[in-house]
VEXDREN-2710 file (C-alpha; in Angstrom, 1 decimal):
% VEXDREN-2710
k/r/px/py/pz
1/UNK/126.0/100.0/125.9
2/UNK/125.6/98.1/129.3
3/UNK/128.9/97.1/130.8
4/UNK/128.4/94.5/133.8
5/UNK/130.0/94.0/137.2
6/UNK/132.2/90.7/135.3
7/UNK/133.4/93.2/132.4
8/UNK/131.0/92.1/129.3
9/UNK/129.9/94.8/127.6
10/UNK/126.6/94.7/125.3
11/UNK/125.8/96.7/122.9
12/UNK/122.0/97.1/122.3
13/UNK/120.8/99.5/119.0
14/UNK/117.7/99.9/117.3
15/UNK/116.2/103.2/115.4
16/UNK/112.7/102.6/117.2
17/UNK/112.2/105.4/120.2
18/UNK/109.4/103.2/121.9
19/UNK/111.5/100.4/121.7
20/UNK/114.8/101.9/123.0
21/UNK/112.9/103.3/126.5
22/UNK/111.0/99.6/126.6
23/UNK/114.6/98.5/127.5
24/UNK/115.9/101.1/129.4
25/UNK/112.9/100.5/131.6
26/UNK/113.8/96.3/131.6
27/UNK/117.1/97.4/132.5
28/UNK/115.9/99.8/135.1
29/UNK/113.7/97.1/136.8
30/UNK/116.4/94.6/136.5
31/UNK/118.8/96.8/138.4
32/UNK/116.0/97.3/141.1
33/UNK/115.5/93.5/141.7
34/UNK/119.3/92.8/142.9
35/UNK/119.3/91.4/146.5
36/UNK/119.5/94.5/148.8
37/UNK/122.2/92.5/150.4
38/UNK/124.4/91.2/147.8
39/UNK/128.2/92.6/148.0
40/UNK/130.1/93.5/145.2
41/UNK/133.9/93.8/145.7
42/UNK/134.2/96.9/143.6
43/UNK/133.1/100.4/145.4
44/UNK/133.0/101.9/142.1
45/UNK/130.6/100.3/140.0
46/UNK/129.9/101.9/136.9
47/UNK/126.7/101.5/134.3
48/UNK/126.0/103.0/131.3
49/UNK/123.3/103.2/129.4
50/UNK/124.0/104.6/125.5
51/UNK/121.5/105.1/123.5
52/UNK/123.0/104.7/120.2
53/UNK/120.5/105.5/117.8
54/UNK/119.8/108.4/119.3
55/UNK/122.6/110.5/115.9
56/UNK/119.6/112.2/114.5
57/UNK/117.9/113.5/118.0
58/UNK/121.6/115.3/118.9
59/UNK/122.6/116.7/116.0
60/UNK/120.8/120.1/116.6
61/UNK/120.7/120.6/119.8
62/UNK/124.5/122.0/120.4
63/UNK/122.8/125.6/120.4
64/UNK/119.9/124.5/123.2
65/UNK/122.4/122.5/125.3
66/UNK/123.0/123.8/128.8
67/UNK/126.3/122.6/128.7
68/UNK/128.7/122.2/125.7
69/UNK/129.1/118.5/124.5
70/UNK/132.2/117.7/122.5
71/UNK/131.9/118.0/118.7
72/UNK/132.6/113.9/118.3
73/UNK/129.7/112.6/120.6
74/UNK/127.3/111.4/119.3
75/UNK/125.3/109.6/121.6
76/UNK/123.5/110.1/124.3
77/UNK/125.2/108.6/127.6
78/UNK/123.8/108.2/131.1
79/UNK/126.5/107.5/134.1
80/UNK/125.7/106.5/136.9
81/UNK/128.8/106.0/139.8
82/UNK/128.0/104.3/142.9
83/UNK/128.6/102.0/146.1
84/UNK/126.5/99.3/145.5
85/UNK/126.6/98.3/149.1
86/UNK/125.7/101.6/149.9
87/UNK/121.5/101.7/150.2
88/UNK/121.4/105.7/150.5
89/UNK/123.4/105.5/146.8
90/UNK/120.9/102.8/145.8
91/UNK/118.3/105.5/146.5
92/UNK/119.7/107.8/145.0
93/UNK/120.7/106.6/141.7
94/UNK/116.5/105.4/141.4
95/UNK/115.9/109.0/142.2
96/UNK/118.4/109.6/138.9
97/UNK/116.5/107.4/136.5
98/UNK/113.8/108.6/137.7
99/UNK/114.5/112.2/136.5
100/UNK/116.1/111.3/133.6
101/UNK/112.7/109.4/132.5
102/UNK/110.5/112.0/133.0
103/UNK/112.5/115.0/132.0
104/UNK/112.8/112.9/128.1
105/UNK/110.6/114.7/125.6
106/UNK/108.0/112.8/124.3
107/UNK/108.0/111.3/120.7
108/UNK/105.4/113.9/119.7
109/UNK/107.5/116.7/121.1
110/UNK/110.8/115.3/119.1
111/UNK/108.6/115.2/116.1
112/UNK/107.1/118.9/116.5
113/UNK/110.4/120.2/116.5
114/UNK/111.7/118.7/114.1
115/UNK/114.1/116.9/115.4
116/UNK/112.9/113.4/114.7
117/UNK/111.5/112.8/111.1
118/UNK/108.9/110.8/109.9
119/UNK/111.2/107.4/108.2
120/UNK/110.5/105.9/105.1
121/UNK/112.3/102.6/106.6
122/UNK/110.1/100.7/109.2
123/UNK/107.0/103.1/108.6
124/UNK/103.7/101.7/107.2
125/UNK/103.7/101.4/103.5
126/UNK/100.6/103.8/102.9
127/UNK/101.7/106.1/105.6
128/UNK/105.0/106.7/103.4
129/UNK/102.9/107.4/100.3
130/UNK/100.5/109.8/102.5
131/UNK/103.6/111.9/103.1
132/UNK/104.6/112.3/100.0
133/UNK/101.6/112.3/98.2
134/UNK/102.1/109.3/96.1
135/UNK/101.3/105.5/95.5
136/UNK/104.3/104.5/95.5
137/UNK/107.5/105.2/97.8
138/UNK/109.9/107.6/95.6
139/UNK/112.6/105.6/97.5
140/UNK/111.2/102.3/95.5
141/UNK/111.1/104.5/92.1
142/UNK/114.8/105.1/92.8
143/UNK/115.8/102.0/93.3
144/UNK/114.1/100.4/90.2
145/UNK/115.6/103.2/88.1
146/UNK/118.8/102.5/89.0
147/UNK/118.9/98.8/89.5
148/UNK/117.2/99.3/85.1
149/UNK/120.0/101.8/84.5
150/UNK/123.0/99.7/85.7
151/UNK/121.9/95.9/87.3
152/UNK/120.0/94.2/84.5
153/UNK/123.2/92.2/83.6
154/UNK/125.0/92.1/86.9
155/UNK/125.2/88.1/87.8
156/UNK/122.9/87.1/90.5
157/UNK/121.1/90.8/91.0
158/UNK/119.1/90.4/94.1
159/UNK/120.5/87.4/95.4
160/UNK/123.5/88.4/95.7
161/UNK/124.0/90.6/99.1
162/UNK/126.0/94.2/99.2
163/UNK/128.0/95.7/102.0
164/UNK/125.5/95.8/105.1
165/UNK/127.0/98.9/106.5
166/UNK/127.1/100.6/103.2
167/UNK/123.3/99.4/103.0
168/UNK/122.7/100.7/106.8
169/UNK/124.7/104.4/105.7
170/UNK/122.0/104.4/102.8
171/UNK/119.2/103.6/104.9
172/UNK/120.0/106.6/107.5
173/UNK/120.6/108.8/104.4
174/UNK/116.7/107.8/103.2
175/UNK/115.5/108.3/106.8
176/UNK/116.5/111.5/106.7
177/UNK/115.0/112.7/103.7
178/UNK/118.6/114.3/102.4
179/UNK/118.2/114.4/98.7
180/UNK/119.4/111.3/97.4
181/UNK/121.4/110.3/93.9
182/UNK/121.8/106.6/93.8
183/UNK/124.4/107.5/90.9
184/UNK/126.6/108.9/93.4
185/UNK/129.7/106.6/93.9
186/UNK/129.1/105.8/97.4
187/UNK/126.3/104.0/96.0
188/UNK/127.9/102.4/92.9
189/UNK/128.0/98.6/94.1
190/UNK/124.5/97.9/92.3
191/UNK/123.7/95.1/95.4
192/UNK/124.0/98.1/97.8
193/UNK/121.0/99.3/95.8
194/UNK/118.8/95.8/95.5
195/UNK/120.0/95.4/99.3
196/UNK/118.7/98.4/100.8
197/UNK/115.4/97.7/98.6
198/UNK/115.1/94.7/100.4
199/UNK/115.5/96.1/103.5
200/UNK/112.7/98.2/103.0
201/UNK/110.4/95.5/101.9
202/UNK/111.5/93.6/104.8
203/UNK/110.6/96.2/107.4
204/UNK/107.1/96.9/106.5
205/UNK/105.5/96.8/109.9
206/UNK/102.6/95.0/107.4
207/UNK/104.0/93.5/104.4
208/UNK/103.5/94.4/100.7
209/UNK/100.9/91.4/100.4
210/UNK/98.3/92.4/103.7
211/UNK/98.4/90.0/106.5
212/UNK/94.5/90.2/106.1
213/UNK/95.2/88.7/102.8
214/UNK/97.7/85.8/103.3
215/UNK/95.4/82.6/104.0
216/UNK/93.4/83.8/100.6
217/UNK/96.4/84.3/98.7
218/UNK/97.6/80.7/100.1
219/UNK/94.1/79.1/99.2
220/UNK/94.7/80.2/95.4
221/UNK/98.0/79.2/95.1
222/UNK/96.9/75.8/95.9
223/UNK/94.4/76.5/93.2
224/UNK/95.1/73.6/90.5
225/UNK/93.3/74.7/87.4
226/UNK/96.3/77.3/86.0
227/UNK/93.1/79.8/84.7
228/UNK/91.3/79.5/87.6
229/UNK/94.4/80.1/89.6
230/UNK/95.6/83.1/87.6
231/UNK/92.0/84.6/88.1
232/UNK/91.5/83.9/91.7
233/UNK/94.9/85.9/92.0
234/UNK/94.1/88.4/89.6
235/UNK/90.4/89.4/92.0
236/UNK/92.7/89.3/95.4
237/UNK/95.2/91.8/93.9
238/UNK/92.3/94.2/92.6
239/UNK/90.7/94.3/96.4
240/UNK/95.0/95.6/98.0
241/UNK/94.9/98.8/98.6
242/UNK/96.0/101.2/96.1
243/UNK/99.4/101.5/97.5
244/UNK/99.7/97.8/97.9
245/UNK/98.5/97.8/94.4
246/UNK/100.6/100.6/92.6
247/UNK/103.7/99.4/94.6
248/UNK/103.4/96.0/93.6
249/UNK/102.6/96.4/89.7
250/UNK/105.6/98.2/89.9
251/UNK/107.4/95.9/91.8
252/UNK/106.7/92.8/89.6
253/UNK/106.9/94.7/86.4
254/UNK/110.5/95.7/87.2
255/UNK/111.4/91.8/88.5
256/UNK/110.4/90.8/85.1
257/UNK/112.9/92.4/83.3
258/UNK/115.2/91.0/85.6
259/UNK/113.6/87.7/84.7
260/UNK/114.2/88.3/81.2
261/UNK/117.6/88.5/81.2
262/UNK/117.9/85.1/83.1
263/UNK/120.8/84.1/80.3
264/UNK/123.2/86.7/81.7
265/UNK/122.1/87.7/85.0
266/UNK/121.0/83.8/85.9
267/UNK/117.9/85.0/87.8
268/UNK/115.1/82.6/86.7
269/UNK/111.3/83.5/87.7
270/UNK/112.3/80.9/90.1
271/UNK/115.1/82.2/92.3
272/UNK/113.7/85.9/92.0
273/UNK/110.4/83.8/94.3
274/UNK/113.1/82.4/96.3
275/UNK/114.4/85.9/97.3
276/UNK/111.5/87.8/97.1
277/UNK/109.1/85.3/98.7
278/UNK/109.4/85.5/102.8
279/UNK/110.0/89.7/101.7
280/UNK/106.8/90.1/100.6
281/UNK/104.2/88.4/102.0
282/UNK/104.4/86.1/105.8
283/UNK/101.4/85.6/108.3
284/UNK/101.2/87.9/110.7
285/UNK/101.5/84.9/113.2
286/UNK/104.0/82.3/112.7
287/UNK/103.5/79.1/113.1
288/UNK/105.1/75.4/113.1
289/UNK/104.1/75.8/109.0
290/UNK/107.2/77.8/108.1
291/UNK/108.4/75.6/105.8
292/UNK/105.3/74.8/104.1
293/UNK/104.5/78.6/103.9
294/UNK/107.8/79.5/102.5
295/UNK/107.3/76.9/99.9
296/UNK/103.8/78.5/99.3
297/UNK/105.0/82.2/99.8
298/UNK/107.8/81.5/96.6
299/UNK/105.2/79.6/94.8
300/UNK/103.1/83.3/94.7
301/UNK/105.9/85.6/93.8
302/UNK/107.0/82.7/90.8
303/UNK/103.3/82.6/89.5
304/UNK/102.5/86.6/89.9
305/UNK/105.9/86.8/87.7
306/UNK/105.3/84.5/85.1
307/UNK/101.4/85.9/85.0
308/UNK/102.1/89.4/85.2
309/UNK/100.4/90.6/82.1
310/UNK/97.5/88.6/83.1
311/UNK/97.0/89.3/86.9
312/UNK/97.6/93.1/86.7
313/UNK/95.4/93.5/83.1
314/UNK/93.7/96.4/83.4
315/UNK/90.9/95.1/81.1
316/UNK/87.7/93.9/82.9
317/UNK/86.5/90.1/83.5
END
């Protein structure tokens, strides 16, 4: 949280160490560039730079603090009081964030003791399965389950958007690997469930579909011979990696039996492209095409859909 000399306070977040420091430091530099001779009426300027995200690194450190930190704080806070016209306070408040910089433990170091986890949200899809020794993200198994158990019916499932902070509370819980029930009655808005499953789609540092693989996936979608088509798709699936691959049988073969119960739940092949479309699969450089590609990207979710027993066949051409 920065609050500036006129009063407005911004509140920056994010669950990405690297990131976090990237703007401390843009902060840092910014604060270093004022005019040595600019006045400010106030002799008591006050920053602050919160690190909010920063609820998991805390949480076990209130028996290795040097000093005690109140139960309720959660965040790491660095003041910093001084005279702005005052050049020796100048110096020393660079001499302060200089400290503070190199006294933070390193990302390795947070992660050796345990108190940073590897996250299942934001972390590369085969890196996920690595950990757990799996294909597919158990966090993806439970969702499917549940949305099968209790969502099949439920009008507009997927397109229809749950709480966001109930989806943010379920994403922290995931991150850190605290056993989950998705029966549990925090949980029991279904679109909490397809949200957060979403979510995790979404931020894939690489998406489901391989950036390597977009153009080709593009070029056979514009394929206009239907078998041809289906074929071309069904040979670019085979070459995803096995994670890629598992997760997205899985995927698809779970979105079809949304799909067949478009009566009730009124989620055609159609729409389910529409949502799931951008989720899955975008070039890893965007261009003035967005449109185009969107059109192209729903096009590929509709036809994997409608073609599933024929693209993911385990019999041989």
């Amino acid at each position: 949280q920065i609050t500036t000399v006129s009063g407005n306070e911004f509140l920056l977040q994010s669950d990405i160490d690297f990131l976090i420091l990237d703007w401390f430091h843009a902060i840092k530099n910014a604060i270093d560039r004022l005019p040595k001779e600019q006045r400010i009426t106030s002799r008591n300027l006050e920053f602050k730079l919160r690190r909010s995200s920063s609820i998991e690194l805390l949480n076990n450190l209130d028996t290795e603090s040097k000093e005690p930190k109140p139960e309720h704080r959660k965040s790491l806070i660095f003041r910093l009081n001084y005279s702005a016209s005052d050049t020796n306070d100048r110096n020393r408040i660079k001499s302060r964030l200089k400290k503070f910089i190199s006294r933070r433990p390193s990302l390795k170091t947070l992660q050796e003791k345990g108190l940073i986890k590897d996250q299942i949200f934001g972390s590369h899809l085969h890196l996920v399965c690595e950990h757990e020794k799996s294909t597919v993200p158990q966090f993806v198994r439970l969702c499917i389950k549940a949305v099968e158990r209790r969502g099949l019916d439920v009008d507009g499932i997927y397109r229809v958007s749950g709480n966001l902070a109930t989806i943010q509370k379920l994403r922290f819980v995931v991150n850190q690997e605290e056993k989950l029930n998705l029966d549990d009655s925090q949980w029991e808005d279904i679109h909490v469930v397809t949200g957060a499953l979403k979510m995790f789609f979404r931020e894939l540092p690489e998406p489901l579909f391989p950036y390597c693989f977009f153009e080709q996936f593009v070029e056979a979608i514009k394929i206009q011979d239907n078998p041809t088509r289906i074929k071309r798709m069904r040979s670019l699936v085979k070459k995803l990696p096995r994670p890629n691959y598992e997760t997205m049988k899985i995927l698809f073969e779970h979105l079809q039996k949304i799909a067949a119960k478009e009566s009730v739940n009124l989620m055609s092949t159609q729409s389910l492209g529409i949502v799931f479309g951008p989720t899955l699969l975008r070039p890893e450089k965007e261009t003035g095409n967005m449109a185009v590609h969107m059109l192209y990207q729903n096009q590929i979710v509709e036809l994997m859909l409608s073609e599933y027993s024929k693209i993911f066949s385990s019999e041989e051409d």
